[in-house]
DRENKOL-601297 format. One record per residue: residue in three letters; chain; x, y, z of N, C-alpha, C in turn. Coordinates in nm, 2 decimals. Example, Ala and Ser with C-alpha at 12.3 -4.5 7.8 and 13.67 -1.06 7.14 Angstrom:
DRENKOL-601297
<atom res="Ala" chain="A" n_xx="1.32" n_yy="-0.57" n_zz="0.78" ca_xx="1.23" ca_yy="-0.45" ca_zz="0.78" c_xx="1.32" c_yy="-0.33" c_zz="0.78"/>
<atom res="Ser" chain="A" n_xx="1.28" n_yy="-0.22" n_zz="0.71" ca_xx="1.37" ca_yy="-0.11" ca_zz="0.71" c_xx="1.29" c_yy="0.00" c_zz="0.79"/>
//
This chain:
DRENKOL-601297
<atom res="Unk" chain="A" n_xx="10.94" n_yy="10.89" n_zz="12.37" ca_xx="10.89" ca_yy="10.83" ca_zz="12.26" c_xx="10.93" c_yy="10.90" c_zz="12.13"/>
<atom res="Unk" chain="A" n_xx="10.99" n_yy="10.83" n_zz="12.05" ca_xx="11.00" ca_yy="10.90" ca_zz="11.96" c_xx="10.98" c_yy="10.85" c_zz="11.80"/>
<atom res="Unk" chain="A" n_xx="10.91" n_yy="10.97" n_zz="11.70" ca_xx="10.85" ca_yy="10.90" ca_zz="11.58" c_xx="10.92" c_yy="10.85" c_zz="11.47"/>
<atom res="Unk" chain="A" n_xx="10.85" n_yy="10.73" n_zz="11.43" ca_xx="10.94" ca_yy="10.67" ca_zz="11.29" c_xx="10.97" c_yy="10.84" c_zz="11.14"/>
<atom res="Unk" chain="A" n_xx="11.10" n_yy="10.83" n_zz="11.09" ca_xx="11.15" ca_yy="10.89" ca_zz="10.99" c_xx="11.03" c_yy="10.80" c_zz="10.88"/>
<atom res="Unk" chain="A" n_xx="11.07" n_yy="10.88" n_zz="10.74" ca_xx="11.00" ca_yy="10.83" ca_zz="10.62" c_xx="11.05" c_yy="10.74" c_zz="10.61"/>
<atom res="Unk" chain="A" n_xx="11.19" n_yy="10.73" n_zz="10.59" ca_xx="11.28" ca_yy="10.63" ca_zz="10.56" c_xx="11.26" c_yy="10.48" c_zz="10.61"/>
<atom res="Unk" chain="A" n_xx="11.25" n_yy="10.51" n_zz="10.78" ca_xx="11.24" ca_yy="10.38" ca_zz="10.87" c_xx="11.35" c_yy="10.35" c_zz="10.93"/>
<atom res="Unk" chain="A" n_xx="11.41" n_yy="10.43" n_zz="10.90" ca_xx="11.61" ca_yy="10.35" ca_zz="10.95" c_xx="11.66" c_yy="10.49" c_zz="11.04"/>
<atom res="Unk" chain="A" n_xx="11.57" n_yy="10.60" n_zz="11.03" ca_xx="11.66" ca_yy="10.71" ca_zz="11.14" c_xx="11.63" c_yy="10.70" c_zz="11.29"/>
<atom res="Unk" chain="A" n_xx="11.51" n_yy="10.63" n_zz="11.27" ca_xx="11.45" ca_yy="10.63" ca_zz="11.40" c_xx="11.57" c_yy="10.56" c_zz="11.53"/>
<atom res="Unk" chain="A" n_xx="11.57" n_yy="10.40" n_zz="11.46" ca_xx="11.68" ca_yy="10.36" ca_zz="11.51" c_xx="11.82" c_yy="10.41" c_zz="11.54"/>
<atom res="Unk" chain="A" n_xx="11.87" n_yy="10.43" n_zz="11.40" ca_xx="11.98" ca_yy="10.53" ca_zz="11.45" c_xx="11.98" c_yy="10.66" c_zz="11.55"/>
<atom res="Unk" chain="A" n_xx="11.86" n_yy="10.71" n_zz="11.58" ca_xx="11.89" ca_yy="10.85" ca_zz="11.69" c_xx="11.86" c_yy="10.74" c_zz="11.80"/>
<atom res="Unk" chain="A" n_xx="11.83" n_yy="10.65" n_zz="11.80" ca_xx="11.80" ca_yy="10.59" ca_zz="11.96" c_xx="11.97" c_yy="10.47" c_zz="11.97"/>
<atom res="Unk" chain="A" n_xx="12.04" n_yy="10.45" n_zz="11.92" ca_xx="12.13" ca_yy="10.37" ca_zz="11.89" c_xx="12.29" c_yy="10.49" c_zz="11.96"/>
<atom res="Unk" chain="A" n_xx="12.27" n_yy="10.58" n_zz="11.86" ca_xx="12.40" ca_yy="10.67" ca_zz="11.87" c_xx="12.42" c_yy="10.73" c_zz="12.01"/>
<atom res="Unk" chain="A" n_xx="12.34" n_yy="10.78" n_zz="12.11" ca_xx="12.35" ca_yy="10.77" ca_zz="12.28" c_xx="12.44" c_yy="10.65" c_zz="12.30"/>
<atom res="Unk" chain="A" n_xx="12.36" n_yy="10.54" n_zz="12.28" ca_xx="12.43" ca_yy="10.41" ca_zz="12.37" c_xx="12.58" c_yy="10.36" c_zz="12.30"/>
<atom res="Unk" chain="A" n_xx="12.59" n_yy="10.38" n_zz="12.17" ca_xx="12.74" ca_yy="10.35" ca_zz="12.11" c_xx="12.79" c_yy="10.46" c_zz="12.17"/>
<atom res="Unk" chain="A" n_xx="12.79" n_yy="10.55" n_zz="12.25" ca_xx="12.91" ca_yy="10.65" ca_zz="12.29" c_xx="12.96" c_yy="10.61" c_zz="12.45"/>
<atom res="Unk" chain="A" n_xx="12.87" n_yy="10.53" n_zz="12.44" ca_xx="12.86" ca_yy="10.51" ca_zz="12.62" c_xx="12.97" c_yy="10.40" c_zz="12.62"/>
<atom res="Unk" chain="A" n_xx="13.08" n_yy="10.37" n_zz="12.63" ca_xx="13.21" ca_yy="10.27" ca_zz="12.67" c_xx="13.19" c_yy="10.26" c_zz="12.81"/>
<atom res="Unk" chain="A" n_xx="13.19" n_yy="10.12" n_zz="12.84" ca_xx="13.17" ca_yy="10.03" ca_zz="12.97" c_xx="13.08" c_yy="9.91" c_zz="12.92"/>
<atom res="Unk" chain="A" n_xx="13.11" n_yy="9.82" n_zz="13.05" ca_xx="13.08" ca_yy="9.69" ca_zz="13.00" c_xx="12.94" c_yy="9.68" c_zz="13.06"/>
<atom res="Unk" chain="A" n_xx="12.88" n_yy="9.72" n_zz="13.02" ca_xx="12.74" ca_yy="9.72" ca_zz="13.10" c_xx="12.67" c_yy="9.67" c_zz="12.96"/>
<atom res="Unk" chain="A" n_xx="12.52" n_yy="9.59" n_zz="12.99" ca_xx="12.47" ca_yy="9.54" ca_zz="12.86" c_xx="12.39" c_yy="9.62" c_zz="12.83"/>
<atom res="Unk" chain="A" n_xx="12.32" n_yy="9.65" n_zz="12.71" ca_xx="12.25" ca_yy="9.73" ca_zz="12.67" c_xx="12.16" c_yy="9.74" c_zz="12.55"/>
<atom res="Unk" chain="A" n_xx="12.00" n_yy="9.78" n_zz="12.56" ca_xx="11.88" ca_yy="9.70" ca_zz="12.51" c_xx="11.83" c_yy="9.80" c_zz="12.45"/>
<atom res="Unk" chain="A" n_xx="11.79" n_yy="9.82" n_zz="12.31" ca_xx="11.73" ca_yy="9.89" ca_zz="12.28" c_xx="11.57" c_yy="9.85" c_zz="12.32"/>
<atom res="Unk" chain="A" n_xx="11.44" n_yy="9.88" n_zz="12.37" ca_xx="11.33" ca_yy="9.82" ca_zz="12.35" c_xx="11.22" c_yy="9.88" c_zz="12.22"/>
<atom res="Unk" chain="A" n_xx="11.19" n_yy="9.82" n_zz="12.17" ca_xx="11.10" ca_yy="9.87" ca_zz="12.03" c_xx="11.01" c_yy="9.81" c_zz="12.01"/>
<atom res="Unk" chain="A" n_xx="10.87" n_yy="9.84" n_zz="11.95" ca_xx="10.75" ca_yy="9.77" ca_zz="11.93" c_xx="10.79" c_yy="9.71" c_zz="11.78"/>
<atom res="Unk" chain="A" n_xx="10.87" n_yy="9.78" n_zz="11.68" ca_xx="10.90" ca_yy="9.70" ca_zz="11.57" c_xx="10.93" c_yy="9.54" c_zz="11.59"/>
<atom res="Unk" chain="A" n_xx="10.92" n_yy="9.46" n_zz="11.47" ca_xx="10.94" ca_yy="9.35" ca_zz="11.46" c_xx="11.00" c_yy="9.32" c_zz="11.37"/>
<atom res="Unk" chain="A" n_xx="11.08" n_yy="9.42" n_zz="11.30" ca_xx="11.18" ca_yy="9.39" ca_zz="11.20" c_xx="11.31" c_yy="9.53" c_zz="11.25"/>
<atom res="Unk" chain="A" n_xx="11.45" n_yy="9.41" n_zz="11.23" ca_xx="11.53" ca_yy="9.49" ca_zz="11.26" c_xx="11.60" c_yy="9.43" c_zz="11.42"/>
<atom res="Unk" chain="A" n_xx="11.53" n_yy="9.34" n_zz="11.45" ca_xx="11.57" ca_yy="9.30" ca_zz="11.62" c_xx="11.72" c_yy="9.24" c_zz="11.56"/>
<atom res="Unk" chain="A" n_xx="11.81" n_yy="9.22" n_zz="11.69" ca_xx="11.93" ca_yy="9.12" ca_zz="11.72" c_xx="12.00" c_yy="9.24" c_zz="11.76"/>
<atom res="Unk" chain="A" n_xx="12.15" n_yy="9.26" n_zz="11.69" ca_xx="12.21" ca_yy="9.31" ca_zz="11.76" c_xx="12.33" c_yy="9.41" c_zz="11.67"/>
<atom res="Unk" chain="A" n_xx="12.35" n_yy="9.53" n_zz="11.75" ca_xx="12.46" ca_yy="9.63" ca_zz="11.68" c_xx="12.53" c_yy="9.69" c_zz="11.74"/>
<atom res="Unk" chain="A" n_xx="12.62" n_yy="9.64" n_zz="11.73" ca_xx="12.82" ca_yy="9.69" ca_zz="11.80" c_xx="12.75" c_yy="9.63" c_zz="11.93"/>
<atom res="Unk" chain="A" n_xx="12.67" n_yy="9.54" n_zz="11.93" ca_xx="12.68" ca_yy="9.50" ca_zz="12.10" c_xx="12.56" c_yy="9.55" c_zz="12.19"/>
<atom res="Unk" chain="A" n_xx="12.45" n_yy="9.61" n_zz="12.11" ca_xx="12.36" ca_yy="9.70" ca_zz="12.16" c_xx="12.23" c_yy="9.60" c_zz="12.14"/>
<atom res="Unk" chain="A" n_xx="12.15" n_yy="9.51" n_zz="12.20" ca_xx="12.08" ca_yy="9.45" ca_zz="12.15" c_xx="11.94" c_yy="9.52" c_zz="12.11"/>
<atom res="Unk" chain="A" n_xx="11.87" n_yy="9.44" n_zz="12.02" ca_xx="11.73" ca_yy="9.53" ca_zz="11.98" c_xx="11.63" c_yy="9.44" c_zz="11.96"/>
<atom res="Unk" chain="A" n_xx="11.52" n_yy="9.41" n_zz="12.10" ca_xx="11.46" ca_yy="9.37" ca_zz="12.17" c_xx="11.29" c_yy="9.46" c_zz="12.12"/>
<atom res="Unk" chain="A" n_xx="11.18" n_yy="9.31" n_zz="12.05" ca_xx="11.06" ca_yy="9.38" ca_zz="12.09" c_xx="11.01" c_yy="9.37" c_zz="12.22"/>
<atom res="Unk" chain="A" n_xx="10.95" n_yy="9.53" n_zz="12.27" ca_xx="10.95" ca_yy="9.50" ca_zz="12.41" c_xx="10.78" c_yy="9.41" c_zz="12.43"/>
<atom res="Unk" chain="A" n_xx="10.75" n_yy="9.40" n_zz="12.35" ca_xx="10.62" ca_yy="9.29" ca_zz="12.39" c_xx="10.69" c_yy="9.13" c_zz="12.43"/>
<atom res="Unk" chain="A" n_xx="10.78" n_yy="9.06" n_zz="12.34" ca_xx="10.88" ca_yy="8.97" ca_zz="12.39" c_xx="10.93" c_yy="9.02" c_zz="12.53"/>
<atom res="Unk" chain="A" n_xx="11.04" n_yy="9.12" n_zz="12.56" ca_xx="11.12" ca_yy="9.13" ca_zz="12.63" c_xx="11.01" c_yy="9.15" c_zz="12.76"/>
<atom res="Unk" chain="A" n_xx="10.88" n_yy="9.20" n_zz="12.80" ca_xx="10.81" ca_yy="9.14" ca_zz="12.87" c_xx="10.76" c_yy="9.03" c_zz="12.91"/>
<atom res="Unk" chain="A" n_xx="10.76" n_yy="8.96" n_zz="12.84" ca_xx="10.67" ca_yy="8.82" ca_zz="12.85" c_xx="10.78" c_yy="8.69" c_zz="12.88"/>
<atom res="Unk" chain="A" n_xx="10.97" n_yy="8.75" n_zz="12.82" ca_xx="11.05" ca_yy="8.69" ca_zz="12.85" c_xx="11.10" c_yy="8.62" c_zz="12.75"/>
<atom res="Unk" chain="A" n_xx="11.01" n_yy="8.62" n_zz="12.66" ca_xx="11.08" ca_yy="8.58" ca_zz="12.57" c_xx="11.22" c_yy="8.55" c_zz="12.50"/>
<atom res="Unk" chain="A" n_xx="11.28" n_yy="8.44" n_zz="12.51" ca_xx="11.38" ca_yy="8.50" ca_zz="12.44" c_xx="11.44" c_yy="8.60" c_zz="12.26"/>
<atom res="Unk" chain="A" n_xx="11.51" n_yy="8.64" n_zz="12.30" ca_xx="11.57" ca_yy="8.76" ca_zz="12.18" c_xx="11.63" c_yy="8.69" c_zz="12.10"/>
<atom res="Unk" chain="A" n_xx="11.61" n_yy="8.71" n_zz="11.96" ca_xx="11.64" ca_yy="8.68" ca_zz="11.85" c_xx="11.80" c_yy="8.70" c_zz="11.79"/>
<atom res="Unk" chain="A" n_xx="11.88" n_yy="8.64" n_zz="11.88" ca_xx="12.00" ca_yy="8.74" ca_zz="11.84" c_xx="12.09" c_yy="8.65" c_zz="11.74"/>
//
């Protein structure tokens, strides 16, 4: 788990920068309780996991 920055925008990026180094075709989800900021970056989608339980589809 890790805590929101002041800013709001680092958080994402330390959980984003792992998965952009990772090359292969494998798909790849960020899950997050936020509800702003979902769809998708370089291909990494970003999924609230209350939707992505229930099945919802993702906002992309």
């Amino acid at each position: 788990m890790t805590m929101p920055d002041h800013d709001g925008k680092g958080h994402l990026e330390r959980e984003m920068r792992p998965l952009k180094g990772v090359k292969d075709n494998y798909h790849k989800t960020v899950l997050t309780l936020d509800r702003f900021g979902m769809g998708s970056d370089e291909g990494i989608g970003v999924v609230n996991v209350i939707d992505w339980l229930l099945g919802r589809p993702s906002k992309r």
